[in-house]
Structures are given as structure tokens and as C-alpha cells.
Backbone of each chain as nested JSON, in Angstrom:
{
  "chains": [
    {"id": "A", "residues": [
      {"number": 1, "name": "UNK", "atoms": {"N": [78.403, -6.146, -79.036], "CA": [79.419, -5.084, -79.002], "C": [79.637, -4.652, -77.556]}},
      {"number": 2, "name": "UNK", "atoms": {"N": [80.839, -4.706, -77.163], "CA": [81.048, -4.443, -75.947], "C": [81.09, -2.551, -75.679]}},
      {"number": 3, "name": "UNK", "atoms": {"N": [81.492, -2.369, -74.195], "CA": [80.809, -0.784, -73.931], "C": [82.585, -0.588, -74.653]}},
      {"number": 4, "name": "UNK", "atoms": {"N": [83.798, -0.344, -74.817], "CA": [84.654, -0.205, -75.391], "C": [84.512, 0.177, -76.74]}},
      {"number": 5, "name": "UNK", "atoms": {"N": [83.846, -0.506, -77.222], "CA": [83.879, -0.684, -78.567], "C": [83.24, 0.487, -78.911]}},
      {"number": 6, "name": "UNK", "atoms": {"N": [81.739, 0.557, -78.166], "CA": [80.359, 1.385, -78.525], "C": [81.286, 2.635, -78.061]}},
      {"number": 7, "name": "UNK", "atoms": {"N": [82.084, 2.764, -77.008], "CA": [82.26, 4.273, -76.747], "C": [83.689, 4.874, -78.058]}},
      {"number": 8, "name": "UNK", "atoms": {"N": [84.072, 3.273, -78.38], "CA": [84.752, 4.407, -79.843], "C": [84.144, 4.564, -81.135]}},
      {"number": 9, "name": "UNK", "atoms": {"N": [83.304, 4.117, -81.336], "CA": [82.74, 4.433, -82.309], "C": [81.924, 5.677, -82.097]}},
      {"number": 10, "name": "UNK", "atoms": {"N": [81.598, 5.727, -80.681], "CA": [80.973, 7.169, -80.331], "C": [81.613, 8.359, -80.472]}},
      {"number": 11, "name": "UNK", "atoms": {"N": [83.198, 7.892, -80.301], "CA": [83.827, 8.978, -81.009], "C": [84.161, 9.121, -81.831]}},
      {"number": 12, "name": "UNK", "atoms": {"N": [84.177, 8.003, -82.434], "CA": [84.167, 8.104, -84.019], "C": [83.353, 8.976, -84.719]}},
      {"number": 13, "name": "UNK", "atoms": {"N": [81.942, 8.727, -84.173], "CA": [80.758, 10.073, -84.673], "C": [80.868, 11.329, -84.352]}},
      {"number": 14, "name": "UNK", "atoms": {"N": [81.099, 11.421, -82.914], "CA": [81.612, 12.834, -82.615], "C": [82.255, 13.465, -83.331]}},
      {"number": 15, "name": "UNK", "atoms": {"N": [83.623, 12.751, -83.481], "CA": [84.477, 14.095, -84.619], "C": [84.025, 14.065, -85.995]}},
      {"number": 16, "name": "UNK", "atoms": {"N": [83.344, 13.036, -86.106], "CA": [83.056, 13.196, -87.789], "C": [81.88, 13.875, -87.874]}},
      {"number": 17, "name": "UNK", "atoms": {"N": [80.979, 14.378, -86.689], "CA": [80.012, 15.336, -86.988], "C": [80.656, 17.018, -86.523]}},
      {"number": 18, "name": "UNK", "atoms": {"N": [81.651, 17.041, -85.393], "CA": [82.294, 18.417, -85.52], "C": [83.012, 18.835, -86.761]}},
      {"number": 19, "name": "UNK", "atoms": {"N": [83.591, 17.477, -87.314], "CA": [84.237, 18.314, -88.235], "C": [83.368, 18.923, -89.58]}},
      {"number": 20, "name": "UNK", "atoms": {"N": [82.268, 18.041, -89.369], "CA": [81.506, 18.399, -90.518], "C": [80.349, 19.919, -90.58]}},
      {"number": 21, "name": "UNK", "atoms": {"N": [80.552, 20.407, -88.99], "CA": [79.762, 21.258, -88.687], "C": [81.26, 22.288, -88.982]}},
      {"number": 22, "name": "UNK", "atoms": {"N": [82.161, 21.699, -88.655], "CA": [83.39, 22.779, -88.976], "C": [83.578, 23.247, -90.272]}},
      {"number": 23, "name": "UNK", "atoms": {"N": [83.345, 22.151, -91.154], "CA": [83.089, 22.25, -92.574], "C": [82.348, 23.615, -92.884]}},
      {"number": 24, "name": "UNK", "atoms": {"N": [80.857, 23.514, -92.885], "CA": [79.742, 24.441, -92.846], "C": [80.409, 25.204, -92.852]}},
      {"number": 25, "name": "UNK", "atoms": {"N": [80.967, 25.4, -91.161], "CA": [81.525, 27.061, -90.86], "C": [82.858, 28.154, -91.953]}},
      {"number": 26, "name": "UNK", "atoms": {"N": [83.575, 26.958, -92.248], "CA": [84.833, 26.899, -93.166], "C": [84.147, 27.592, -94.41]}},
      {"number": 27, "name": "UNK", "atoms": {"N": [83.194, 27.141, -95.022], "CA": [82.705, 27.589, -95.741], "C": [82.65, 29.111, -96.304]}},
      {"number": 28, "name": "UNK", "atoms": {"N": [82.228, 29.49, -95.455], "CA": [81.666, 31.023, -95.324], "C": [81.999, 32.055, -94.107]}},
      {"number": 29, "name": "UNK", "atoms": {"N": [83.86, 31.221, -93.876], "CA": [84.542, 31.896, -93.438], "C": [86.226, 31.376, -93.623]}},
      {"number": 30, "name": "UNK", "atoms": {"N": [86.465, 31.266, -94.91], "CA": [87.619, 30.286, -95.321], "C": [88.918, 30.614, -95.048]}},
      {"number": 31, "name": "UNK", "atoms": {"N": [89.152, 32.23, -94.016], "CA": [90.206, 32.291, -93.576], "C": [90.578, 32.473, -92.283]}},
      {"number": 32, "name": "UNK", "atoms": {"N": [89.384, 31.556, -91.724], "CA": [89.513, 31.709, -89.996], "C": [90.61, 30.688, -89.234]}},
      {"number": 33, "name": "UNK", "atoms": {"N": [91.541, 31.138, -89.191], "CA": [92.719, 30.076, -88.955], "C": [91.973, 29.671, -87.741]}},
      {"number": 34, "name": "UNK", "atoms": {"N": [91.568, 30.137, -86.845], "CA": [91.125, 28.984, -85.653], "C": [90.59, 27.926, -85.734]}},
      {"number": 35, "name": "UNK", "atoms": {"N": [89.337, 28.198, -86.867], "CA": [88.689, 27.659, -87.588], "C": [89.283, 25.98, -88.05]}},
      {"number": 36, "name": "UNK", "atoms": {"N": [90.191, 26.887, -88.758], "CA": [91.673, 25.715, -89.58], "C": [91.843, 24.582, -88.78]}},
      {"number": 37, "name": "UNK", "atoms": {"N": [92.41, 25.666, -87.761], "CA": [93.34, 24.776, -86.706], "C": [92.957, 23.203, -85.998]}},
      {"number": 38, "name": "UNK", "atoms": {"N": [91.255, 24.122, -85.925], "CA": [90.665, 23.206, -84.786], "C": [90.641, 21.888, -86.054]}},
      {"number": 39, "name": "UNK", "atoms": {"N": [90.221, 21.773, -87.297], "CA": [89.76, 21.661, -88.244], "C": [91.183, 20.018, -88.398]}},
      {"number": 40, "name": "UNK", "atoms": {"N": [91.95, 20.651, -88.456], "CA": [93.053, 20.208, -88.727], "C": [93.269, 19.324, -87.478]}},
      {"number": 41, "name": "UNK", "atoms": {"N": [93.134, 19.708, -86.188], "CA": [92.967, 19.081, -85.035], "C": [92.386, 17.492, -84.982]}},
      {"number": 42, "name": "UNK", "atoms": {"N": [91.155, 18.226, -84.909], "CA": [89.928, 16.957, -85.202], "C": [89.89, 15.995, -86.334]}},
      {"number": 43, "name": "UNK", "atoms": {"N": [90.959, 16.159, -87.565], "CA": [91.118, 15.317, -88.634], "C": [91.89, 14.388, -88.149]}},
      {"number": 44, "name": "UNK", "atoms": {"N": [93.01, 14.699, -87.476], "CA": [94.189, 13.869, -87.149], "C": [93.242, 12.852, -85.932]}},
      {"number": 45, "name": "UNK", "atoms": {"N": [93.112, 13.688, -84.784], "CA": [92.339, 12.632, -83.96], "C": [91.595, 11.849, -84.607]}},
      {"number": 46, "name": "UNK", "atoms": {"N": [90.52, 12.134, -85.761], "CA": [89.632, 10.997, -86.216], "C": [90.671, 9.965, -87.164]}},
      {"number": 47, "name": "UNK", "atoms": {"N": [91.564, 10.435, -87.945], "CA": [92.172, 9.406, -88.368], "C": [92.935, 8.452, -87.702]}},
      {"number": 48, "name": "UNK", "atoms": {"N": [93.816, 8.986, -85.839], "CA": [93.857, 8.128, -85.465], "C": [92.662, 7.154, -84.337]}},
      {"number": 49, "name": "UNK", "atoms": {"N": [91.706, 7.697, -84.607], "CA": [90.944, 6.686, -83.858], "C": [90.148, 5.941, -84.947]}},
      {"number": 50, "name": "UNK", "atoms": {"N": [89.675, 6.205, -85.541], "CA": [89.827, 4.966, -86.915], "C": [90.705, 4.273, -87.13]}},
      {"number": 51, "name": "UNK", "atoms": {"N": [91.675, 4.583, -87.496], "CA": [92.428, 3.811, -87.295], "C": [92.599, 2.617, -86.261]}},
      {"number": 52, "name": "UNK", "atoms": {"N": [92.708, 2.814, -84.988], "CA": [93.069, 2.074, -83.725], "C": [91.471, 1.165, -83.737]}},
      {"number": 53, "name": "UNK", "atoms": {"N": [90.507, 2.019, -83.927], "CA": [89.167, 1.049, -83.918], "C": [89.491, -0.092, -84.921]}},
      {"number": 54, "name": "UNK", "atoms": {"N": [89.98, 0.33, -86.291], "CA": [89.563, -0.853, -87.219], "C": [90.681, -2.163, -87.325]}},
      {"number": 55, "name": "UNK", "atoms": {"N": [91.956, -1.588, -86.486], "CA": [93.233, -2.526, -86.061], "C": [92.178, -3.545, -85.239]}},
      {"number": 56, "name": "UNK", "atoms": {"N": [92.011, -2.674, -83.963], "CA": [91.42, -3.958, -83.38], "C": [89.693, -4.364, -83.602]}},
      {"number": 57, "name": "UNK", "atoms": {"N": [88.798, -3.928, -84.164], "CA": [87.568, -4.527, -84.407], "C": [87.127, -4.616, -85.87]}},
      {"number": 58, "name": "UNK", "atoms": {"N": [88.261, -4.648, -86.833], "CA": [87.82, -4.74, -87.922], "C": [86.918, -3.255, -88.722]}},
      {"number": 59, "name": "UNK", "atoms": {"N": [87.135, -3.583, -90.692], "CA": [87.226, -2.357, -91.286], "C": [85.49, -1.518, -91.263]}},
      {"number": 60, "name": "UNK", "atoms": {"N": [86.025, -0.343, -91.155], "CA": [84.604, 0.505, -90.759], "C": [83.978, 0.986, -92.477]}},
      {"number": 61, "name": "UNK", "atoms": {"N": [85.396, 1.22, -93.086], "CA": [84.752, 1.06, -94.827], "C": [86.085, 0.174, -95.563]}},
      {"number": 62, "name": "UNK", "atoms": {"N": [85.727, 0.101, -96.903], "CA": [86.495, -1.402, -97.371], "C": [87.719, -0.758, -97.371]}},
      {"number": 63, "name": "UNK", "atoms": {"N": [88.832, 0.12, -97.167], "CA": [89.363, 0.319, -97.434], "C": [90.738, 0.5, -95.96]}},
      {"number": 64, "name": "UNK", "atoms": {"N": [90.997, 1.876, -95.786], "CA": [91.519, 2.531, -94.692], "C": [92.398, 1.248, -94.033]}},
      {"number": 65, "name": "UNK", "atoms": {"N": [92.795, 1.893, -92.688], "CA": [93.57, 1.162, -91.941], "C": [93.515, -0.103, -91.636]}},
      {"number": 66, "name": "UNK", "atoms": {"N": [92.668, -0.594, -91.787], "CA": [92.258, -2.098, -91.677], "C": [92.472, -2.778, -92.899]}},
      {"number": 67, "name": "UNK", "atoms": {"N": [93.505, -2.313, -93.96], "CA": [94.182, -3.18, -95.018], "C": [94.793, -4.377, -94.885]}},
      {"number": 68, "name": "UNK", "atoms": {"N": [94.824, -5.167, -94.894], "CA": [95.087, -6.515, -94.49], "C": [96.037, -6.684, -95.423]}},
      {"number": 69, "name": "UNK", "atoms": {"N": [97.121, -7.521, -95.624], "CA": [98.339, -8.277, -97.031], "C": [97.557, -9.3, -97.454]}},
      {"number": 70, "name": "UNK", "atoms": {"N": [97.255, -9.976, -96.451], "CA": [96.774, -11.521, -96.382], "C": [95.362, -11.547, -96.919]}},
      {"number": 71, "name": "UNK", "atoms": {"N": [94.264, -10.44, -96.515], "CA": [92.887, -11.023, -97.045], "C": [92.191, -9.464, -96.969]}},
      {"number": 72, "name": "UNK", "atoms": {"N": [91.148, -9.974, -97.484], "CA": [89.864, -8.414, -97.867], "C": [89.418, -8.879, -96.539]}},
      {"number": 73, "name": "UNK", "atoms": {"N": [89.364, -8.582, -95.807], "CA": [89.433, -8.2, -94.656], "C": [87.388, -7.362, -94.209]}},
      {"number": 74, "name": "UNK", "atoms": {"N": [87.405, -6.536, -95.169], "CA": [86.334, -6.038, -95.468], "C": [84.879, -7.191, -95.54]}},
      {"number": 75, "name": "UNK", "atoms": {"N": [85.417, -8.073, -95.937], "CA": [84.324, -8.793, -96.792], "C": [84.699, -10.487, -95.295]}},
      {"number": 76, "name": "UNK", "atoms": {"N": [85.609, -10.182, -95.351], "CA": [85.35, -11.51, -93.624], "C": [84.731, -10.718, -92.271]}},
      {"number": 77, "name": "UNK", "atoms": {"N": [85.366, -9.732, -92.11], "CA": [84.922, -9.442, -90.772], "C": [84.016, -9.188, -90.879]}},
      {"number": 78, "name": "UNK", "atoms": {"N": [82.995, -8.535, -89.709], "CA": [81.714, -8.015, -89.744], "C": [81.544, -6.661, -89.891]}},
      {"number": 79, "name": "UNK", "atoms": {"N": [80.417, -6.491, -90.78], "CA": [80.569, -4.962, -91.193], "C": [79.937, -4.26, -90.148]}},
      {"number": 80, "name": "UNK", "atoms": {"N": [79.6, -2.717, -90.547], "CA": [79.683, -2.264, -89.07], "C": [78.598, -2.239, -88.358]}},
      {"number": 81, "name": "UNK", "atoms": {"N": [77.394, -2.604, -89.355], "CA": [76.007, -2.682, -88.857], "C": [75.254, -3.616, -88.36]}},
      {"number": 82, "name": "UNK", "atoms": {"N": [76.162, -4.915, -88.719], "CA": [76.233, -6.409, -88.283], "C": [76.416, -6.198, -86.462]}},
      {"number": 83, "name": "UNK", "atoms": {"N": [77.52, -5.671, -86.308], "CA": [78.212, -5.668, -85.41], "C": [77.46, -5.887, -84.034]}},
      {"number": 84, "name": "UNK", "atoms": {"N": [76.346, -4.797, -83.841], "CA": [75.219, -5.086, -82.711], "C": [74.362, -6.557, -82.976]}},
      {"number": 85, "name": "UNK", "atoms": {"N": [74.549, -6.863, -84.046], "CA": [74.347, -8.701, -83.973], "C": [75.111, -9.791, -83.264]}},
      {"number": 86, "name": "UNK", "atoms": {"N": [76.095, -9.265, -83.203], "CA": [77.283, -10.563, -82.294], "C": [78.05, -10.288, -83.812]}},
      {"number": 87, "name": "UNK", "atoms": {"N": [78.231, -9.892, -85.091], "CA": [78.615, -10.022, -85.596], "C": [78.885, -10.975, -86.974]}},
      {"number": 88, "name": "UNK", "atoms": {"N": [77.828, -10.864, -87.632], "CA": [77.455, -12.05, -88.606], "C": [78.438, -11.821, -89.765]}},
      {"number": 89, "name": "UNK", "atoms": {"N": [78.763, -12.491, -90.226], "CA": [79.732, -12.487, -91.804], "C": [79.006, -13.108, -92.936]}},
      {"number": 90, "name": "UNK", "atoms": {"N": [79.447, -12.528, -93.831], "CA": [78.018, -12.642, -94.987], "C": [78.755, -13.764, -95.918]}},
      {"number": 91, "name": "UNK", "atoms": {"N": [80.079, -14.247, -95.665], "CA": [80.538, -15.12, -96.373], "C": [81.16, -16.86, -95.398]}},
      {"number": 92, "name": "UNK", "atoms": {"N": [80.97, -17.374, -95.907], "CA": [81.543, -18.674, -95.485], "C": [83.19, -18.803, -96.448]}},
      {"number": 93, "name": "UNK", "atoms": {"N": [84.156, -18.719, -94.954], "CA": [85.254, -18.866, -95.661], "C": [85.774, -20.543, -94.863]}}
    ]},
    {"id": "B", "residues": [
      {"number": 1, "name": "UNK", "atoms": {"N": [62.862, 52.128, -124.555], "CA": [63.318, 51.137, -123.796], "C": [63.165, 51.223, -122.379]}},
      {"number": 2, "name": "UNK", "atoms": {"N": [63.184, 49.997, -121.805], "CA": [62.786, 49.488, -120.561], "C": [63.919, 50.213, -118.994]}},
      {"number": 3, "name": "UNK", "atoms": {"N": [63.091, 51.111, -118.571], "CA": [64.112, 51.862, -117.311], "C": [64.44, 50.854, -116.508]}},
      {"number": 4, "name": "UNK", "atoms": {"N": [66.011, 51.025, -116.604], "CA": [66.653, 49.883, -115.379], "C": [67.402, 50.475, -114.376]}},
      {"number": 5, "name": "UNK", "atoms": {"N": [66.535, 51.803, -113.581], "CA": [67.069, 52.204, -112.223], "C": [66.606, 51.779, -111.322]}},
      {"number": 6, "name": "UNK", "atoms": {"N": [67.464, 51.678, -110.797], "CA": [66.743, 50.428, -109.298], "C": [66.115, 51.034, -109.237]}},
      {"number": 7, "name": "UNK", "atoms": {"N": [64.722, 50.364, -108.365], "CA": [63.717, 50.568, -107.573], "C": [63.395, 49.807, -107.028]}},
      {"number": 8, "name": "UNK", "atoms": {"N": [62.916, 50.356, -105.873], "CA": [62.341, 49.104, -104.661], "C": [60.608, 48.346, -105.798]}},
      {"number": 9, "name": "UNK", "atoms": {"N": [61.012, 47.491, -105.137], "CA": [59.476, 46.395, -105.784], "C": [58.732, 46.157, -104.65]}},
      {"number": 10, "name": "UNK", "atoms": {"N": [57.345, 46.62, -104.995], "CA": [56.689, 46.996, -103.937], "C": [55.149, 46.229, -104.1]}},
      {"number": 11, "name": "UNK", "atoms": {"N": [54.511, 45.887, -102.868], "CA": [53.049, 45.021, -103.671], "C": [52.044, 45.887, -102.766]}},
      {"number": 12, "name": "UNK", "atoms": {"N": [51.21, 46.426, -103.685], "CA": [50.31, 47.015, -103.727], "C": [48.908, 46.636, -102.905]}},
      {"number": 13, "name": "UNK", "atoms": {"N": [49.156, 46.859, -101.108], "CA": [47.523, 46.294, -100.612], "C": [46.912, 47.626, -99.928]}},
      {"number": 14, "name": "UNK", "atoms": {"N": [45.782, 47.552, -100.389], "CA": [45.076, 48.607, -100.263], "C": [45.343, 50.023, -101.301]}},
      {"number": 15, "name": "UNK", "atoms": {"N": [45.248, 50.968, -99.793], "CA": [46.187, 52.236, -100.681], "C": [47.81, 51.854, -100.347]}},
      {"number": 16, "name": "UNK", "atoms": {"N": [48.077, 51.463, -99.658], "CA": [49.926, 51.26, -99.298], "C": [50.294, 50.721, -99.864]}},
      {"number": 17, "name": "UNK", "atoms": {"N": [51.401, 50.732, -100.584], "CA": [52.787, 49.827, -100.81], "C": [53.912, 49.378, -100.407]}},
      {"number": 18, "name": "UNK", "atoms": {"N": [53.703, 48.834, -99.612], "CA": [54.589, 47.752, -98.572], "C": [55.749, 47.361, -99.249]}},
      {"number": 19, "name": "UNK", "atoms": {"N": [56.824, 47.622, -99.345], "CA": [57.955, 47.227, -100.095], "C": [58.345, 45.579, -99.554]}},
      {"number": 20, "name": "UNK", "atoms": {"N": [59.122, 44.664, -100.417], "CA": [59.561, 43.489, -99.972], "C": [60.322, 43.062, -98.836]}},
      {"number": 21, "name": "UNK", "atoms": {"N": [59.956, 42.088, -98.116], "CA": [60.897, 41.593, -97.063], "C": [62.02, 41.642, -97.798]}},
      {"number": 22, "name": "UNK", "atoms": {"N": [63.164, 42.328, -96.74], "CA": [64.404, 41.663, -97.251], "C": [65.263, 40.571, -96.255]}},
      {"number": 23, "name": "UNK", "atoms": {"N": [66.11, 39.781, -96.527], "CA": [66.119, 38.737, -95.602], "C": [67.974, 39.371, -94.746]}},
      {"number": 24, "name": "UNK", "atoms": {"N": [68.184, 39.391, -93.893], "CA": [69.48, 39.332, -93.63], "C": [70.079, 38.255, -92.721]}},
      {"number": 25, "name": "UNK", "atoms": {"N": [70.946, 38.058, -92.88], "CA": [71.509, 36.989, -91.759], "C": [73.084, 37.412, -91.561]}},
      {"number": 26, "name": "UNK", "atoms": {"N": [73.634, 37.653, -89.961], "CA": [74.243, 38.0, -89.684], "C": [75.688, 36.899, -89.531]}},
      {"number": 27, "name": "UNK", "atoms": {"N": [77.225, 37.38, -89.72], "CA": [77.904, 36.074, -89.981], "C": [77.898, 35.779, -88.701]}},
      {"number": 28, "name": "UNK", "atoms": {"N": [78.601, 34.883, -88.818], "CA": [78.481, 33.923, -87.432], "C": [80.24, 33.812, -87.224]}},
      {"number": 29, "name": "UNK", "atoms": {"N": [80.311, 34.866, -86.058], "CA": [82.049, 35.008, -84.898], "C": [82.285, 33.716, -84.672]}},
      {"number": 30, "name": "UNK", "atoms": {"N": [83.112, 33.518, -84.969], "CA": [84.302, 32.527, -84.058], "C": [84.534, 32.61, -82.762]}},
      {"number": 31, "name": "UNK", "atoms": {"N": [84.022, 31.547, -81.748], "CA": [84.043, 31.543, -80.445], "C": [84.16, 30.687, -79.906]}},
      {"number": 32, "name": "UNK", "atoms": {"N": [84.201, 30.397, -78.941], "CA": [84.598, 28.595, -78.127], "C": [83.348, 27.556, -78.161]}},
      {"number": 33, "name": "UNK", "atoms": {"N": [83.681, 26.471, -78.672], "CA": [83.054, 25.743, -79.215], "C": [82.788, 23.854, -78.007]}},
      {"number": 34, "name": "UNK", "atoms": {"N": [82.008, 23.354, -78.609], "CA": [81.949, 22.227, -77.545], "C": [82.658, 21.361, -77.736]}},
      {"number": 35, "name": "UNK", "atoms": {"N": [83.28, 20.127, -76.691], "CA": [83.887, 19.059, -77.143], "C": [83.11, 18.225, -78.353]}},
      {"number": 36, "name": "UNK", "atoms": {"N": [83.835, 17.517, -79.061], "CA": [82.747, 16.679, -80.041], "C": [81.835, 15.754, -79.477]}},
      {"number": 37, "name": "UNK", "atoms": {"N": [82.105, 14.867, -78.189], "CA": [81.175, 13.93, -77.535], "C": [79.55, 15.173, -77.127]}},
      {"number": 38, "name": "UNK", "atoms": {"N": [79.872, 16.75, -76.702], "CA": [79.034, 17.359, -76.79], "C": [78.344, 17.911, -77.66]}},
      {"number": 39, "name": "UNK", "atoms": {"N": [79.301, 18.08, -78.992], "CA": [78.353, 18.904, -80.095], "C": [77.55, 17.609, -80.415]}},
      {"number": 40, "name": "UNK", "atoms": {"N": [77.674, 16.49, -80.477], "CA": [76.707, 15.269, -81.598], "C": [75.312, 15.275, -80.597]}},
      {"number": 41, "name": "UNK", "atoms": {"N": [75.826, 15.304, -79.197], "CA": [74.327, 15.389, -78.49], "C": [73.605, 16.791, -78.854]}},
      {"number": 42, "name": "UNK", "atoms": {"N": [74.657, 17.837, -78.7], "CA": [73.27, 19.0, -79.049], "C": [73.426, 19.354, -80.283]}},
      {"number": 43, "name": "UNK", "atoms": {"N": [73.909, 19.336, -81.144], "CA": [73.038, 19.062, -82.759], "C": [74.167, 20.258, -83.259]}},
      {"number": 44, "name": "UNK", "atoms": {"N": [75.032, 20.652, -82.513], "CA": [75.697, 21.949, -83.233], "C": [77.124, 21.694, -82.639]}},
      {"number": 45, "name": "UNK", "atoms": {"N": [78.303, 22.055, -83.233], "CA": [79.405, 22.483, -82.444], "C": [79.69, 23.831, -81.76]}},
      {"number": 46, "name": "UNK", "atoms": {"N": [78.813, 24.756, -82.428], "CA": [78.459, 26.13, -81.649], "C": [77.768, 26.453, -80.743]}},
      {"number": 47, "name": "UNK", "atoms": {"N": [78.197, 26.887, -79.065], "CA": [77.513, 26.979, -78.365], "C": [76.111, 28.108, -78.701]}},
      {"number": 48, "name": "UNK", "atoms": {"N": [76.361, 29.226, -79.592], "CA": [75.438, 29.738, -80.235], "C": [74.519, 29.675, -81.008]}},
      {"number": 49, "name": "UNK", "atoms": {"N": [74.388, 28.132, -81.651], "CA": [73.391, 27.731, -82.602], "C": [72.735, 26.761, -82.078]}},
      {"number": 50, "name": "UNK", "atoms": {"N": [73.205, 26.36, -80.573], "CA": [71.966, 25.561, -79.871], "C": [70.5, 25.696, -80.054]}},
      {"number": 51, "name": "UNK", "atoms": {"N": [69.626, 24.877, -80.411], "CA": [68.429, 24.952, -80.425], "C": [67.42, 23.889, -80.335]}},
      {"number": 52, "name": "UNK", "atoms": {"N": [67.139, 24.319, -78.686], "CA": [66.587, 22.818, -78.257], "C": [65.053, 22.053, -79.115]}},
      {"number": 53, "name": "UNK", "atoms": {"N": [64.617, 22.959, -79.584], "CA": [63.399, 22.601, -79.971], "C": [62.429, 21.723, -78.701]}},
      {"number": 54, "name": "UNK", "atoms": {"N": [61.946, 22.25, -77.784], "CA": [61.205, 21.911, -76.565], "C": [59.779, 21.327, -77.606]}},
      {"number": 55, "name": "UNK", "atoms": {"N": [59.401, 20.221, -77.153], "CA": [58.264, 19.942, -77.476], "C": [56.582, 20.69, -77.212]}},
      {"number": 56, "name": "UNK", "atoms": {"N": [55.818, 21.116, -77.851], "CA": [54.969, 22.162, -77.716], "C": [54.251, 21.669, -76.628]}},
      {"number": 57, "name": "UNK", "atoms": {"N": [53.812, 22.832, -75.199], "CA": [53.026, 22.256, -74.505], "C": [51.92, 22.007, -75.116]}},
      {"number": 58, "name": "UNK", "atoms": {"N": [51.111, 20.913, -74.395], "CA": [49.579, 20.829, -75.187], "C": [48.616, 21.313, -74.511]}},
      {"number": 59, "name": "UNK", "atoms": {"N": [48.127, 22.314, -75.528], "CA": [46.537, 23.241, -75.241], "C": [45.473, 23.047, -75.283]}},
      {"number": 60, "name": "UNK", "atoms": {"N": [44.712, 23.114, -73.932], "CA": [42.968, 22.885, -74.295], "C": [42.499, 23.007, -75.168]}},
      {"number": 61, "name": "UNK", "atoms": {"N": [41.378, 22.387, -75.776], "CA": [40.564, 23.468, -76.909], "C": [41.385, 23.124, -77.956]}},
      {"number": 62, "name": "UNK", "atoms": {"N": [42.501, 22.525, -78.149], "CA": [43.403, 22.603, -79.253], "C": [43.199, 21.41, -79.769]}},
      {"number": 63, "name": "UNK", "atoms": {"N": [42.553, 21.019, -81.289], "CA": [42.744, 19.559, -81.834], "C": [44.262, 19.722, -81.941]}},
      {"number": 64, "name": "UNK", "atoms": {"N": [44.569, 18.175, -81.728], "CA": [45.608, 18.301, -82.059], "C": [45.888, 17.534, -83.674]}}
    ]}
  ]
}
């Protein structure tokens, strides 16, 4: 995995752990529009950087932006834990 | 029948009766918060709920 790769998936974690700490907060304060905002913020950024990660390095779960017409896509590329392997595929196509 | 006016519940040491801990926790303000590349390193998105947990120095005399 190249340093590109590793630093989006790093942000990939990032927002998916703010938002989840945003969550918490949301909780047990469900009308803090800042709260919202930021909330709402950090969703869009993570969906488009998922997105843009799984266009170009393949799908992070079987589904999302990395839908393929042509093939499961999921099940050729390398999944995401492979990935620090060079990338092994669990099927022979 | 059984009196149901409040009363504090209290445990009995010695001659005193020490009434129960009660627990409070205060809400937590809305305030400026860290970038996300910073909250995943320090464990919070709130600069207020930082908590480094420093590893305990080690003490003479102390099994460990």
C-alpha cells in the first residue's frame, strides 16, 4: 500500500471516528444545531472520500461506490485487510 | 401499609448514618472541537475530554 493510499484511508478513520464521537454527543444533546451541522459536515466529506478511495483502490465494503455493471467487484479486488499484503484475491478469475 | 415518603437511604456505620453517594455528571457545552486527523490520535473529538492516561511512574518497594 502506497503512502497515498494509507493517508486516505487515514481519513477515512478520522471522520468515521469524529463522527461517531459526534454521535455520542448528539445523543444527549439532540438539538445542538452546531452539533448537526458539523455532523452533517463530516458525513458528506466521508462519503466523498469513500467514495474517491474505492473508485480508485477498490471496494472498502461489498457494496457503496465501488459498484461495478460489469463484475462484484467486491469479491475480485482485494479486500481491505489484504491490502498491506500487496493485495491477495481470494478468487482465481 | 408500607410508607412511601421519600427518604434518604442511609447505611448505618457505627453510630452515623452516612447517607448514599449520589452520582452527578455535568452536561457537556458545545465548544471547538479538533480536526478529525486529531481527534483519532487523542481518543476524543473534544478538546475537553482529553485524557492522556500517562503511564504510572514506577515505585520502589512497589511489587509490581
Amino acid at each position: 500500500m502506497d503512502a497515498t493510499q494509507q493517508s486516505k484511508l487515514l481519513e477515512i478513520q478520522s471522520l468515521e471516528f469524529s463522527l461517531y464521537d459526534l454521535h455520542l454527543f448528539l445523543d444527549t444533546h439532540p438539538y445542538c444545531t452546531d452539533a448537526l451541522s458539523l455532523y452533517k459536515e463530516y458525513n458528506n466529506m466521508l462519503e466523498e472520500t469513500k467514495c474517491e478511495y474505492e473508485r480508485r483502490y477498490g471496494p472498502i465494503s461489498p457494496g457503496g461506490c465501488g459498484l461495478n455493471e460489469k463484475s462484484w467487484d467486491w469479491a475480485l479486488k482485494p479486500w481491505p485487510w489484504n491490502q498491506s499484503q500487496g493485495g491477495m484475491k481470494h478468487v482465481d478469475v | 401499609m408500607a410508607d412511601l415518603t421519600p427518604q434518604p437511604v442511609c447505611f448505618p456505620i457505627n453510630e452515623a448514618c452516612p447517607q448514599l453517594a449520589t452520582a452527578y455528571v455535568p452536561i457537556q457545552p458545545w465548544g471547538a472541537v479538533f480536526e478529525p486527523a486529531q481527534a483519532l490520535s487523542k481518543g476524543t473529538l473534544f478538546p475537553p475530554l482529553v485524557r492522556p492516561y500517562m503511564p504510572m511512574p514506577y515505585k520502589k518497594g512497589v511489587e509490581k
